[in-house]
C-alpha beads as a LAMMPS data file, in Angstrom:
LAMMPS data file: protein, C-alpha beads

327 atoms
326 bonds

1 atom types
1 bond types

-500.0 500.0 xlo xhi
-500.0 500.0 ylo yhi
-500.0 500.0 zlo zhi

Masses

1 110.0

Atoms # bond

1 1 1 13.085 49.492 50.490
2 1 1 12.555 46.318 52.246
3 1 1 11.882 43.307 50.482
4 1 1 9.845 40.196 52.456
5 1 1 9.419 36.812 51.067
6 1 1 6.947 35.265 49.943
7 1 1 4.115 33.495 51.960
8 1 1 3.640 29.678 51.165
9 1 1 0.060 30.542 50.352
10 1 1 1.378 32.894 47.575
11 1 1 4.048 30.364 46.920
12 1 1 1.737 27.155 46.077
13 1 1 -0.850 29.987 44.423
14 1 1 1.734 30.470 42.168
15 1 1 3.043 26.899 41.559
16 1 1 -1.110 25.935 40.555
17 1 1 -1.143 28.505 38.048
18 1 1 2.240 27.155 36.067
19 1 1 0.975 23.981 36.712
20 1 1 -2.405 24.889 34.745
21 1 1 -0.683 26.761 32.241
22 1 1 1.656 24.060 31.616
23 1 1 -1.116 21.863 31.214
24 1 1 -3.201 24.390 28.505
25 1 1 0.006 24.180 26.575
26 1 1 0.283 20.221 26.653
27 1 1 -3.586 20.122 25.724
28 1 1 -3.415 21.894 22.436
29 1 1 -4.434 19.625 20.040
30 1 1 -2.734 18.053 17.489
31 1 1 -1.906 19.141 14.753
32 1 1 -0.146 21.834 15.771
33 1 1 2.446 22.710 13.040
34 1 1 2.368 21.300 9.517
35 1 1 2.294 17.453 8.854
36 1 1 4.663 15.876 5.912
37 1 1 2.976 12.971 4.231
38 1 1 5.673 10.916 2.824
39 1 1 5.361 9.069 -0.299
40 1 1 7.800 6.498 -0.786
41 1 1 7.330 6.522 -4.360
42 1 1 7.328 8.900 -6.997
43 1 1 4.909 11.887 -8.051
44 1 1 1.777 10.897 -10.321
45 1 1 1.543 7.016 -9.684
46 1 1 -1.553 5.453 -7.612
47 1 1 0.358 5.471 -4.140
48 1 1 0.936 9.354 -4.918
49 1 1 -2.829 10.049 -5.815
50 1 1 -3.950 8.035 -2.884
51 1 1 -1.639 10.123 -0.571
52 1 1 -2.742 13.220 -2.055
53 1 1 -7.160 12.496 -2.199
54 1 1 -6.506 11.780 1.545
55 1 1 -3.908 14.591 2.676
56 1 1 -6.188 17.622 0.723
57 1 1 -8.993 15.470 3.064
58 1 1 -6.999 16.257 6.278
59 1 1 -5.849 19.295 5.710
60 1 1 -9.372 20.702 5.022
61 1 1 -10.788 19.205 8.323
62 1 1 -7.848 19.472 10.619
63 1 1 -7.088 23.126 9.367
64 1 1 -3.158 22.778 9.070
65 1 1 -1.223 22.039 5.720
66 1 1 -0.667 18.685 4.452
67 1 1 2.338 18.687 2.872
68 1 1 3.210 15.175 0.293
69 1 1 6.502 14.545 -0.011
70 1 1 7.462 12.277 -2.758
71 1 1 10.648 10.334 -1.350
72 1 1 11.532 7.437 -4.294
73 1 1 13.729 4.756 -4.471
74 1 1 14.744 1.384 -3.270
75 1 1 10.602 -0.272 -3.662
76 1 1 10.192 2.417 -1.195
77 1 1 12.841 1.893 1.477
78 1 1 14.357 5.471 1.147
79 1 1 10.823 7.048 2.422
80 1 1 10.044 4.415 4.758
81 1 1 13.713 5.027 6.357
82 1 1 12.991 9.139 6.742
83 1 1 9.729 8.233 8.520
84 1 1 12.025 6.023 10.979
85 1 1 13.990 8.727 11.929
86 1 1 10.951 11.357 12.010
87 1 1 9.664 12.576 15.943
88 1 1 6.651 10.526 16.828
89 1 1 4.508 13.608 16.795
90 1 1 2.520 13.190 14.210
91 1 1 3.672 15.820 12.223
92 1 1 5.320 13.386 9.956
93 1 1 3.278 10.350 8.231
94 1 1 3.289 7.980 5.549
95 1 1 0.886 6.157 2.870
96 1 1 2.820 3.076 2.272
97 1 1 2.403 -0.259 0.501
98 1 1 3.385 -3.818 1.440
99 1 1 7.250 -3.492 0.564
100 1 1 8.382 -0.896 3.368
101 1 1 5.623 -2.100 5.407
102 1 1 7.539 -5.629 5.237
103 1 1 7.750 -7.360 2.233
104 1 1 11.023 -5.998 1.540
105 1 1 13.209 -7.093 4.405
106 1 1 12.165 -10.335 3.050
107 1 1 14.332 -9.511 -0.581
108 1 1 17.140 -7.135 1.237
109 1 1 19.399 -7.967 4.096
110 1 1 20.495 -4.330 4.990
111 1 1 17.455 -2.331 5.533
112 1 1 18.144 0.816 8.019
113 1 1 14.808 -0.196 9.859
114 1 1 12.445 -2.879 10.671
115 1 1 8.812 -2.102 9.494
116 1 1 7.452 -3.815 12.320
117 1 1 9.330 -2.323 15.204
118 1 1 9.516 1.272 13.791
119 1 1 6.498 1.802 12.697
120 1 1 2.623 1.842 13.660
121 1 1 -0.073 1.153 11.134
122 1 1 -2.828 3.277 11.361
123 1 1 -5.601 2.643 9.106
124 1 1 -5.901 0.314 6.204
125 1 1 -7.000 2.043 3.089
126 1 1 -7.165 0.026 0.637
127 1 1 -6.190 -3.056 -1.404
128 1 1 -5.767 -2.449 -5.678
129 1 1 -6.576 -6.057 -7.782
130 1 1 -3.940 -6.963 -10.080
131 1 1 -4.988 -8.462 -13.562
132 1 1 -4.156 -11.861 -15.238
133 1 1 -3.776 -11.064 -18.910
134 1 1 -3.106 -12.850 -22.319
135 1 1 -2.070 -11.802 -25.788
136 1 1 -5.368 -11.344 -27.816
137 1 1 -4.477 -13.723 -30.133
138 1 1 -3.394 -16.327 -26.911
139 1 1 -6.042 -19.267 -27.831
140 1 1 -5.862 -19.048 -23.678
141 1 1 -9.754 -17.882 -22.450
142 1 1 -9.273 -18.306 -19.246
143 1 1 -7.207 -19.927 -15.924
144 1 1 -7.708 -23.136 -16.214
145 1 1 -6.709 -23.700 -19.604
146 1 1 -3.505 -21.432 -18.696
147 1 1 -3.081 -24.146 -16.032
148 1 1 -3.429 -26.492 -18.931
149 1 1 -0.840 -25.336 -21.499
150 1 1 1.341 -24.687 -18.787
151 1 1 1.493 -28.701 -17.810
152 1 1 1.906 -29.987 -21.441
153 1 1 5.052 -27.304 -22.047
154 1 1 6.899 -26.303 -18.444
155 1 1 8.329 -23.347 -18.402
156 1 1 8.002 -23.001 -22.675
157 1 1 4.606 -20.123 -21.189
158 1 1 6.375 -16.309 -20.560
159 1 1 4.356 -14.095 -18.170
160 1 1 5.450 -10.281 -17.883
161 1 1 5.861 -8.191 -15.109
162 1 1 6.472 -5.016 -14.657
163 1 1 9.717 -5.703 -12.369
164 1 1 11.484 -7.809 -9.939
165 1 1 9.850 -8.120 -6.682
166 1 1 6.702 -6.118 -7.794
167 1 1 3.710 -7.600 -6.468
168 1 1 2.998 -8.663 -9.975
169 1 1 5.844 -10.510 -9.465
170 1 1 5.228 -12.139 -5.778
171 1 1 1.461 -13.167 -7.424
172 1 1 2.758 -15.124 -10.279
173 1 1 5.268 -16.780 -8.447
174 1 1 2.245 -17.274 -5.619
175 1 1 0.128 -18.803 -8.621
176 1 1 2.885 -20.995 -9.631
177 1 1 2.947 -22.762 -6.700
178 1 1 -0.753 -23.225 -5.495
179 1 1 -1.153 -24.484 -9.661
180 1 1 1.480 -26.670 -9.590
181 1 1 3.278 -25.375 -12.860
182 1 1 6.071 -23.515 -14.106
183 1 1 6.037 -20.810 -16.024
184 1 1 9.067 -18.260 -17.219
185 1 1 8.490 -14.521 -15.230
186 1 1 9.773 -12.033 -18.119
187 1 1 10.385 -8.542 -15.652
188 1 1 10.343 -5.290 -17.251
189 1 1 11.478 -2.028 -15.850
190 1 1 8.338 -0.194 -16.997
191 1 1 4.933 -0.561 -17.713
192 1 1 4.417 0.914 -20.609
193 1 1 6.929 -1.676 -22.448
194 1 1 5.250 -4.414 -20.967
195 1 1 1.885 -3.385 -22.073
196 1 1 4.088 -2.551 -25.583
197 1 1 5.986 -5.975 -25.283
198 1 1 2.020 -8.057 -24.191
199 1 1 0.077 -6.204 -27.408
200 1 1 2.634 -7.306 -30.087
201 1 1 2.690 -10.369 -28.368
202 1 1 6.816 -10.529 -27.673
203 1 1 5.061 -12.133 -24.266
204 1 1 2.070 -14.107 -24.397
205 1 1 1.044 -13.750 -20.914
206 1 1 1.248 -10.476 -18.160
207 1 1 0.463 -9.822 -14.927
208 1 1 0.127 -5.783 -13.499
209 1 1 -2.565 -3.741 -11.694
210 1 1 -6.178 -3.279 -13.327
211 1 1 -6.468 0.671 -14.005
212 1 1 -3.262 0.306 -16.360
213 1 1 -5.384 -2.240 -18.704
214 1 1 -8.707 -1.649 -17.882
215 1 1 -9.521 0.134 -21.505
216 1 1 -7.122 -2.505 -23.415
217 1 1 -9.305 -5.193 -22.241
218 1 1 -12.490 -2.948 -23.198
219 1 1 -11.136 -2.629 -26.229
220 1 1 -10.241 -5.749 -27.232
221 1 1 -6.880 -5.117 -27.437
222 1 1 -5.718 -7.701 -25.021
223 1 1 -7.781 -10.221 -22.747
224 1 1 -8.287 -10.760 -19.306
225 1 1 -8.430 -13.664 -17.561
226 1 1 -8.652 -12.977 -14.018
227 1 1 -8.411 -10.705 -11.105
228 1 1 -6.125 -11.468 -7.759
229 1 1 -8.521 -10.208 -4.993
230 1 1 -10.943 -11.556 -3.265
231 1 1 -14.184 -9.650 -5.005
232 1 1 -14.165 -8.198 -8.645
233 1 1 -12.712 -4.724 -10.195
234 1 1 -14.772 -1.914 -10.305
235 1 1 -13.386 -1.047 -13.649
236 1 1 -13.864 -4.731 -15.432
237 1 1 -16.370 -6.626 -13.276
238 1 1 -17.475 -8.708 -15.921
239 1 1 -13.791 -10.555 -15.253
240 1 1 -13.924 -13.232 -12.689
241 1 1 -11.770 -13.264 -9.273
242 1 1 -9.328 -16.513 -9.278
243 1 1 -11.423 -18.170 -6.610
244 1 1 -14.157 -18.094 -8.637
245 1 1 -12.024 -20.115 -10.853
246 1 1 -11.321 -22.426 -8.193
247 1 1 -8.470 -21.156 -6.592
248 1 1 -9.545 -21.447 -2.939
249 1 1 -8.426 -17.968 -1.150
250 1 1 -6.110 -16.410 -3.945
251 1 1 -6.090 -12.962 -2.847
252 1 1 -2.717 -10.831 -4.229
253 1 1 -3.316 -7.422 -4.516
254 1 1 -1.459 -4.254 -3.719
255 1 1 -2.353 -2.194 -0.485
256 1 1 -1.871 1.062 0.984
257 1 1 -1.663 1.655 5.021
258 1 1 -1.479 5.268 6.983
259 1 1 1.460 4.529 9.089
260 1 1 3.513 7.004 11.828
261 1 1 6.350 6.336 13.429
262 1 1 6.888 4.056 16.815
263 1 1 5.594 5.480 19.898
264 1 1 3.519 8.042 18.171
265 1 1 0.667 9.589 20.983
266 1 1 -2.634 7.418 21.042
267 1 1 -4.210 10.640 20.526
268 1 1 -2.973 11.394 17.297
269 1 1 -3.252 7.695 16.590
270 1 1 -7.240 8.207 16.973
271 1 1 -7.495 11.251 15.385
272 1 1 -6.110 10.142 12.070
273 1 1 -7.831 7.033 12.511
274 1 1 -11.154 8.795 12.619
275 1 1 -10.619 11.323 10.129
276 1 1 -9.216 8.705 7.477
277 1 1 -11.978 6.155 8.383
278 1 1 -14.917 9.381 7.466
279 1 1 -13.410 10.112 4.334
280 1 1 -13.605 6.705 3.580
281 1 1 -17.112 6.371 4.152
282 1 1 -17.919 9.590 2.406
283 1 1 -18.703 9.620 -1.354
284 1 1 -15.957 11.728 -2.132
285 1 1 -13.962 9.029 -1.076
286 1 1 -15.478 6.258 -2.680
287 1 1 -15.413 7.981 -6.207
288 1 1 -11.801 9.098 -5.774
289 1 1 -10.437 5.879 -4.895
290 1 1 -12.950 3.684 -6.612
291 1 1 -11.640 5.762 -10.265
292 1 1 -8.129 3.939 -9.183
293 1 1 -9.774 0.791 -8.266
294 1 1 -8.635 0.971 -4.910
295 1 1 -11.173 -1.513 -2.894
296 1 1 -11.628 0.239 0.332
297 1 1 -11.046 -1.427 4.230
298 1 1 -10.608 0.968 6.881
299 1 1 -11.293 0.155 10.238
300 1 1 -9.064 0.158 13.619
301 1 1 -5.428 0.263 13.570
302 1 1 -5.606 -3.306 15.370
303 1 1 -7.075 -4.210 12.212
304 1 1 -4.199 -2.714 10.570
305 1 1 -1.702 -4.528 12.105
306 1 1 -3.601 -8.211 11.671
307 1 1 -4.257 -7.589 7.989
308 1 1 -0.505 -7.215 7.380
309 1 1 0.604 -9.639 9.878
310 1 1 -1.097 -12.083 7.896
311 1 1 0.146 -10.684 4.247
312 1 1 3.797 -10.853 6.089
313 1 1 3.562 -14.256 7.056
314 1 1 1.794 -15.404 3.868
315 1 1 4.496 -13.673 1.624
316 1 1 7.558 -14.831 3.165
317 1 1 7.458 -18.474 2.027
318 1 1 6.290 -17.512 -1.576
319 1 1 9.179 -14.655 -1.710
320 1 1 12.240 -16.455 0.119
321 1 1 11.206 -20.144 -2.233
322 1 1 11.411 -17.845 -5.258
323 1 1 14.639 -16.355 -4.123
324 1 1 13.407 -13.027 -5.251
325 1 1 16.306 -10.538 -4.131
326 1 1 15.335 -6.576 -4.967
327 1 1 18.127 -5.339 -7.345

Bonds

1 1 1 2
2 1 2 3
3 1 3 4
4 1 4 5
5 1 5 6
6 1 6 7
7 1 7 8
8 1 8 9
9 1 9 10
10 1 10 11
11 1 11 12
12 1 12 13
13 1 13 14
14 1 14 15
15 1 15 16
16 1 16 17
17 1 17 18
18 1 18 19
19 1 19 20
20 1 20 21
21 1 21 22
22 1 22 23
23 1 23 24
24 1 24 25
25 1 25 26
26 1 26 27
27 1 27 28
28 1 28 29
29 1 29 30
30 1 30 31
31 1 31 32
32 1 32 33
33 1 33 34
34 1 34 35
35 1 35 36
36 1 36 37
37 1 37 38
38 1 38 39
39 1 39 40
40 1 40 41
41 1 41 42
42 1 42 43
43 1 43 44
44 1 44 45
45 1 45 46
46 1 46 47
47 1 47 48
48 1 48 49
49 1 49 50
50 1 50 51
51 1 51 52
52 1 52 53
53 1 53 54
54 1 54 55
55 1 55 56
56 1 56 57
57 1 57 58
58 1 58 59
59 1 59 60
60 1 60 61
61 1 61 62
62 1 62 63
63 1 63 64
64 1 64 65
65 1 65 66
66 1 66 67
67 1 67 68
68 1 68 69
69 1 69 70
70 1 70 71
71 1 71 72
72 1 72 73
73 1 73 74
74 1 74 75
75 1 75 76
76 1 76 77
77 1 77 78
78 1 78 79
79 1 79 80
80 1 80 81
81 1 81 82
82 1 82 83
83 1 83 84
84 1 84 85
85 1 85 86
86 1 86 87
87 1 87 88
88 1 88 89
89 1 89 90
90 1 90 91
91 1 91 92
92 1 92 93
93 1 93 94
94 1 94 95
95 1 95 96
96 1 96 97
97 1 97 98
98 1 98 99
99 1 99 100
100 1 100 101
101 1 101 102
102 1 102 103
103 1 103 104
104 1 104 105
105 1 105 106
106 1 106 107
107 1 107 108
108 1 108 109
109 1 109 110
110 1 110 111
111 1 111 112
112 1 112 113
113 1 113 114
114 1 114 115
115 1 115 116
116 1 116 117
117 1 117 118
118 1 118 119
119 1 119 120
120 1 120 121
121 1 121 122
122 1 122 123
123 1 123 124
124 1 124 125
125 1 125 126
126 1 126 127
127 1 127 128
128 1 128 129
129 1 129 130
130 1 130 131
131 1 131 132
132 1 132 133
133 1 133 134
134 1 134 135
135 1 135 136
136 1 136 137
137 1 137 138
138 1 138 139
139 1 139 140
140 1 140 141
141 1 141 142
142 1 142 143
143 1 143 144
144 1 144 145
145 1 145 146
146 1 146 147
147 1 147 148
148 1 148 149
149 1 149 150
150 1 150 151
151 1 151 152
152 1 152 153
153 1 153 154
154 1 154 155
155 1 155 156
156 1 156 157
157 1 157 158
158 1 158 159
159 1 159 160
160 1 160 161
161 1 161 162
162 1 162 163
163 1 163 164
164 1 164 165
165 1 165 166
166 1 166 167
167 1 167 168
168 1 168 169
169 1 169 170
170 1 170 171
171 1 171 172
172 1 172 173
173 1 173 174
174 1 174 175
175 1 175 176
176 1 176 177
177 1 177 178
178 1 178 179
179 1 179 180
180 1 180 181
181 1 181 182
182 1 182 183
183 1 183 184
184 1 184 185
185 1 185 186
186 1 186 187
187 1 187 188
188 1 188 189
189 1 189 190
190 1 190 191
191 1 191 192
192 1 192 193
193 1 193 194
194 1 194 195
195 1 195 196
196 1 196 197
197 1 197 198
198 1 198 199
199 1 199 200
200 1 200 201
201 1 201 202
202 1 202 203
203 1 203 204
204 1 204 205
205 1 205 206
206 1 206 207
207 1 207 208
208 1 208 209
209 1 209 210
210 1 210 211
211 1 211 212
212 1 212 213
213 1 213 214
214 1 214 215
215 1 215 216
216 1 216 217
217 1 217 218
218 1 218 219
219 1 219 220
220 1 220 221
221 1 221 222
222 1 222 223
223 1 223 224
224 1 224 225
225 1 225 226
226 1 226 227
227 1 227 228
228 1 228 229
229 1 229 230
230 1 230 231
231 1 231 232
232 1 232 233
233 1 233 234
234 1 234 235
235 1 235 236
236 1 236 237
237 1 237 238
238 1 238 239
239 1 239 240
240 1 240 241
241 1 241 242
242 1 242 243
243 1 243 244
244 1 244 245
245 1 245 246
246 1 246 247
247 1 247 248
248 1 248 249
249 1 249 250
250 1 250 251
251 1 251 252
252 1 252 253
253 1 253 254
254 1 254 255
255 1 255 256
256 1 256 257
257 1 257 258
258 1 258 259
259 1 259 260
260 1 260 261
261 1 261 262
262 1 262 263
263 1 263 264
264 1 264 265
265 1 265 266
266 1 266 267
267 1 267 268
268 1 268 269
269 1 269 270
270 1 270 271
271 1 271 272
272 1 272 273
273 1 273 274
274 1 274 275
275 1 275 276
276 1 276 277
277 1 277 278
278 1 278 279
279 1 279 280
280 1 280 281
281 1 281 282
282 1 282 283
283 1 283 284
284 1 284 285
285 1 285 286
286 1 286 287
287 1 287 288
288 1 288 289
289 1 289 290
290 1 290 291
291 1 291 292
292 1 292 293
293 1 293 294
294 1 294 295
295 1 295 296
296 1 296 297
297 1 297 298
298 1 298 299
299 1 299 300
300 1 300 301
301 1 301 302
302 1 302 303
303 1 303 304
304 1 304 305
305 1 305 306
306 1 306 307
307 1 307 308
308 1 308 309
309 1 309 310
310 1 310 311
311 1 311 312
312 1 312 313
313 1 313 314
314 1 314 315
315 1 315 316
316 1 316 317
317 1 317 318
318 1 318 319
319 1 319 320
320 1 320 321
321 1 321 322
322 1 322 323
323 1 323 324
324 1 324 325
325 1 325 326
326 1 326 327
């Protein structure tokens, strides 16, 4: 039998149709496998619940598994350093808050990655007040006169936390130094003892996140003097913000960002972006986070990157002047 080559007709005929196949194949849309949401903290805390109201949001409009994967340790550097190495697919994401977004190669020297050149924010979600508190039987009502008693007896006032570069932490030391006083941070390795430790009054004075006190104050059990962001808690909003107690721009709250790794597709960029920014928006979304007092942002992953541009380069002077170092 004889064989004859092919014609260059049948040739470049042949060469279009792997060329449009090839391109079919690039086109299908992402996802296309299942996406790991990393958690760089551990199961059941607010970072965890955020990551897990949002993924269960994905994975119902995106129709592909959302898979959280609690990675703890370090203030959140072991996570953050497994999304570094991940493929910049978008099959591997992260919720994460200010420490592996930045704040913490500010406290360590020998981070495995830097936030800003490894990763990409997406979306911000959200910022969570924290909560000035005193003793219930503190004859302290309010800022000012904490600004007060603090002048007459420096560094005599104790003020828990619930650890060493917490952002608890960071916003006392940050109030310390706008107010001109000095008091004595008391760090505990939990927050149940320093709720324990702030009720029997072993410290007069505590600073922490509002959902953790929210029904203490309620209940008379210890008193709040003021929030750290910019507008009031959903869950006390009869306490005033510190500006309204005339601290001009006090604003120390904990955040949480959907971030991917460097050189992830714009596509997928967008996509999350959208789908993030409509749940959101949606009432679902509000109620979910709003039950955590989680103040919601959203908006454009430009925004993103400002909003913790700016928390990076107000936090650095506050943390490195403190000499806060993570343990």
């Amino acid at each position: 039998m004889r064989c004859t080559k092919p014609g260059r007709s049948a040739i470049l005929a042949a060469l279009v149709l792997l060329a449009a196949n090839s391109c079919l194949r690039a086109a299908e849309p992402w996802p296309t496998q299942n996406v790991t949401m990393i958690v760089p903290f551990g199961a059941g805390g607010p970072v965890d619940a955020v990551a897990r109201f949002i993924s269960h949001r994905l994975e119902a409009v995106l129709n592909k598994p959302f898979v959280v994967d609690n990675r703890a340790g370090a203030s959140g550097n072991i996570g953050a350093a497994a999304l570094s190495r991940a493929k910049p697919d978008g099959h591997t994401i992260m919720i994460a808050t200010p420490f592996p977004m930045g704040l913490n190669k500010f406290m360590s020297s020998n981070l495995s990655f830097d936030p800003q050149v490894d990763f990409t924010p997406v979306i911000m979600i959200g910022k969570s007040p924290q909560i000035f508190l005193a003793n219930a039987d503190s004859p302290v009502k309010s800022m000012k006169q904490l600004v007060d008693a603090a002048k007459k007896s420096p560094g005599s006032l104790n003020v828990g936390t619930p650890g060493i570069g917490t952002t608890a932490h960071i916003a006392v030391e940050y109030f310390q130094s706008i107010a001109g006083v000095k008091l004595t941070p008391v760090h505990f390795r939990t927050s149940a003892s320093l709720t324990s430790d702030l009720i029997g009054g072993h410290v007069e004075f505590a600073t922490n996140l509002v959902p953790g006190f929210a029904e203490l104050v309620k209940a008379g059990k210890v008193r709040a003097l003021a929030v750290t962001s910019d507008r009031r808690s959903a869950q006390l909003p009869e306490v005033p913000t510190m500006i309204e107690q005339g601290f001009a721009g006090f604003d120390a709250t904990a955040w949480y960002v959907l971030a991917v790794p460097a050189h992830t597709p714009p596509d997928v960029i967008a996509a999350l972006n959208a789908n993030v920014n409509a749940y959101l928006a949606s009432d679902l979304g509000k109620k979910q986070l709003g039950d955590f007092d989680v103040q919601v942002l959203g908006g454009t992953p430009q925004d993103a990157k400002a909003f913790i541009d700016g928390e990076l380069a107000k936090w650095e002077p506050i943390i490195k002047s403190a000499g806060i170092k993570m343990e």
